[in-house]
C-alpha positions in Angstrom: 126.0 126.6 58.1 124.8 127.3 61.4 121.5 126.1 62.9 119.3 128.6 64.5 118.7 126.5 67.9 123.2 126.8 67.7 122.7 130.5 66.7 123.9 133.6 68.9 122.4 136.5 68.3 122.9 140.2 69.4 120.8 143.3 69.1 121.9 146.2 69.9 119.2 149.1 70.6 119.3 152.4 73.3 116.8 153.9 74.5 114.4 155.4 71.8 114.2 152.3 69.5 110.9 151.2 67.8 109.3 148.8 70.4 107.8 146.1 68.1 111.1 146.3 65.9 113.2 145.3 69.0 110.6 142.9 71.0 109.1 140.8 67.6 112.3 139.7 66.7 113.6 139.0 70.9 110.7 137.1 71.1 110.6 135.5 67.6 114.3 134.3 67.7 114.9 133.1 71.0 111.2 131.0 70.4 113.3 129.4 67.3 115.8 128.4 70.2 118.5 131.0 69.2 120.2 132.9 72.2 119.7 136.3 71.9 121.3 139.0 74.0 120.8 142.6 73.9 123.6 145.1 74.0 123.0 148.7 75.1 125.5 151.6 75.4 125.8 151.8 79.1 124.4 148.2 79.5 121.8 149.3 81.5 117.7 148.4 80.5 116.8 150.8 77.6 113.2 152.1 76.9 111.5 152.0 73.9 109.1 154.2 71.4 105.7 152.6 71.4 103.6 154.8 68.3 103.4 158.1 69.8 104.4 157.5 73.7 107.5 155.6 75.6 107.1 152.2 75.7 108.0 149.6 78.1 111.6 149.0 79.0 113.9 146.1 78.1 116.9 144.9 79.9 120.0 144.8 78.4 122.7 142.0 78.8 125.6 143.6 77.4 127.7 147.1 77.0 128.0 147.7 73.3 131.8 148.3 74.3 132.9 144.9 75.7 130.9 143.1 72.5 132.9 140.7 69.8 131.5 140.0 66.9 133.3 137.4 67.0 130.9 136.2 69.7 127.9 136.1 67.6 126.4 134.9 64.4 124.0 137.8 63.6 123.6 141.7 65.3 120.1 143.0 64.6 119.2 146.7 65.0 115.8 148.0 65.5 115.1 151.7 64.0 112.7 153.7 65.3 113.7 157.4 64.8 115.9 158.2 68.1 117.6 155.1 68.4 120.0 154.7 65.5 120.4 158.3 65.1 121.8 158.2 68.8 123.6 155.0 67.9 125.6 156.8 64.7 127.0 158.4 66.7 128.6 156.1 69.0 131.8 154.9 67.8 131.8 151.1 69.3 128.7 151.3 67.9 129.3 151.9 64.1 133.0 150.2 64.7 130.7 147.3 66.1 127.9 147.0 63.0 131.5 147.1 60.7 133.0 144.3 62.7 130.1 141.9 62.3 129.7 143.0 58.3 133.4 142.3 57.5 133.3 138.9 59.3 131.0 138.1 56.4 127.9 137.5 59.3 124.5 138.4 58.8 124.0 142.3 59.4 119.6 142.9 60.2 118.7 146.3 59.6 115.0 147.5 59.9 112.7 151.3 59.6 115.7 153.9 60.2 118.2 151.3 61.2 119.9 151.3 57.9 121.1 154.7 59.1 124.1 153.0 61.0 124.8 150.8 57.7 125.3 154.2 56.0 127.7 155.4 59.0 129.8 152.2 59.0 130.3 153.0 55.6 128.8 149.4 54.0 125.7 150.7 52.3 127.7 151.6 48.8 126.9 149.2 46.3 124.2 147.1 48.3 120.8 146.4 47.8 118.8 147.7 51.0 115.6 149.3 52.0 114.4 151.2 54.6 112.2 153.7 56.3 111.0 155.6 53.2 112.2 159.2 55.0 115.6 157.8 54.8 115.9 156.7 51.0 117.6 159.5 49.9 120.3 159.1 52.7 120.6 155.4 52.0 120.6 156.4 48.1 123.6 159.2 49.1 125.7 156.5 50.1 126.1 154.7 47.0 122.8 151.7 48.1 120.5 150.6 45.4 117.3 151.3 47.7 114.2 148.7 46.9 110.8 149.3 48.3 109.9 145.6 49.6 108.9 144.2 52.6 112.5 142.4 53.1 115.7 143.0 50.9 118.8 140.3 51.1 122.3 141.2 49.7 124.7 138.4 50.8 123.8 138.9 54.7 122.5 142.2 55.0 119.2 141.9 55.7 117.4 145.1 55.5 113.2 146.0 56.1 110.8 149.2 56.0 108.6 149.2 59.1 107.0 147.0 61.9 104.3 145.6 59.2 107.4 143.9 57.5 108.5 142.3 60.8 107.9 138.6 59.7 109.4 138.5 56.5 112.3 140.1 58.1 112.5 137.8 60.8 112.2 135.1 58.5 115.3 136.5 55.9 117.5 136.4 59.3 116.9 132.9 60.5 117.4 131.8 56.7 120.6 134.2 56.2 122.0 132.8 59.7 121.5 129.0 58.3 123.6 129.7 55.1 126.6 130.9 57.5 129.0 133.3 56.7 128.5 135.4 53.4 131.5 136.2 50.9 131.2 139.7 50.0 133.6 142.6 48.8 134.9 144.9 51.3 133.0 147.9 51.6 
């Protein structure tokens, strides 16, 4: 069991990500007293996609390369359409989402995010949702998609859009306080 003021926290975004789907949950878990640290691919401030226009930039704390998941309770990753498909693509990134799911710690996916739980290969047999344009990629690789606001499957926290922000936010802080999740390899 791990508090949320004890909770650390990464999320790991690059330039393109959804801005609400990266800042509402930065904002949301470092007010519940978690550290939260951001992890980019160069580890340089990313910019985000804000409706139809860049957003506003966020810095970044970390290189996705020299993060442990060992480090951290929880990794977060907000969709947007350019971010996670630039993310899939990255090795350390996929290699990174796998390391904190087979450590049994809670894995938050939200919009098109679930698009790197496809790529590290966990989305067979789990419960997710998504982005509704993505379905049939999540159904492709063996998840049971659900349309609901928030869908738990022993850690792996997965949401639809920025309207589904606090019910997601809420599922991680809860999934975080039961600890680490037993679940079968992927």
């Amino acid at each position: 069991m791990t508090k949320i003021t004890d909770a650390k926290i990464l999320i790991m975004a690059t330039n393109g990500f959804e801005q609400s789907e990266l800042m509402v949950p930065l904002e949301k878990l470092r007010g519940a007293g978690a550290t939260v640290h951001v992890a980019s691919l160069d580890g340089k401030d990313i910019t985000g996609w804000d409706e139809k226009n860049w957003g506003k930039s966020v810095p970044s704390d970390r290189k996705i390369a020299d993060v442990s998941a060992s480090d951290y309770d929880a990794i977060v990753l907000p969709g947007g359409q350019i971010n996670p498909d630039l993310l899939r693509v990255q090795p350390e990134a996929v290699n990174l989402v796998r390391a904190f799911f087979d450590a049994g710690k809670t894995v938050a996916a939200i919009c098109h995010a679930p698009w790197l739980l496809v790529e590290a290969g966990i989305a067979k047999g789990r419960k997710l949702t998504s982005y509704p344009s993505i379905r049939t990629d999540v159904e492709n690789a063996g998840g049971e998609w659900h349309d609901r606001e928030v869908v738990t499957d022993k850690g792996l926290v997965t949401s639809r859009n920025p309207g589904d922000l606090d019910a997601f936010v809420s599922k991680i802080i809860e999934e975080i306080g039961e600890g680490r999740h037993e679940r079968a390899a992927a």
